[in-house]
N, C-alpha and C positions, 0 to 999 in steps of 0.2 A: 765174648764176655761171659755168658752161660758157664761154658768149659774152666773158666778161670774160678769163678764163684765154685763151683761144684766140686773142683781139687781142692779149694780152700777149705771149704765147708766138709769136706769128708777126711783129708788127710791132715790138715794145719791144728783145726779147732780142735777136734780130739786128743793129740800130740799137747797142746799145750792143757789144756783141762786134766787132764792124767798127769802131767810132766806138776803141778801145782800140789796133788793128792798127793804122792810120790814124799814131795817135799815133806808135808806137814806131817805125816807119819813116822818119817824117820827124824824127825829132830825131836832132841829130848831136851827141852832148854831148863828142865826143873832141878832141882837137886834135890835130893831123895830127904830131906831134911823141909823143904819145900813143901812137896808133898805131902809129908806126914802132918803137916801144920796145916795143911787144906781139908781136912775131914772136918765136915757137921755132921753132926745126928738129927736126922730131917724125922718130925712123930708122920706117920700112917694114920688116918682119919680115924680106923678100926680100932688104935691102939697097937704100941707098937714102935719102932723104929727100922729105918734103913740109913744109912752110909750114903756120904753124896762128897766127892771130891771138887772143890772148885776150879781146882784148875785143869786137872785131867778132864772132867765132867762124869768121872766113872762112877756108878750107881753098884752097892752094893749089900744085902740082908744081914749077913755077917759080919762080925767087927775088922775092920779093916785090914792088915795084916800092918807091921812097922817096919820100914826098910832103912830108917836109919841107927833103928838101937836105942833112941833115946826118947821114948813117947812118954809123953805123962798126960793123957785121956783121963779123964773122970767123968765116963758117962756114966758111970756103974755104981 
């Protein structure tokens, strides 16, 4: 019983914990149109703004970049 748990726990759980990561990294379920619609301008306590995507979750200082050609932002 040991022997079995310990091949489980060393070779199985790992294999599938990775095999999960793997996943979510390469799927891109957004469309680039998606995306560009998911930018807030979040203010810094200091004053100030950063970039926050909600569905990516990606955090960024600079104004976002546009990847589908068709932004109209008026943060400015």
């Amino acid at each position: 019983m040991r022997t079995s748990l310990c091949v489980w726990l060393m070779a199985v759980l790992p294999a599938l914990v990775m095999g999960k990561q793997v996943d979510k990294t390469c799927n891109k379920p957004w469309t680039p149109q998606q995306i560009d619609n998911a930018w807030i301008r979040v203010p810094w306590s200091h004053g100030g703004y950063y970039y926050h995507n909600t569905l990516t979750r990606d955090d960024q200082d600079e104004h976002p970049t546009c990847l589908s050609g068709n932004c109209k932002w008026s943060w400015d």
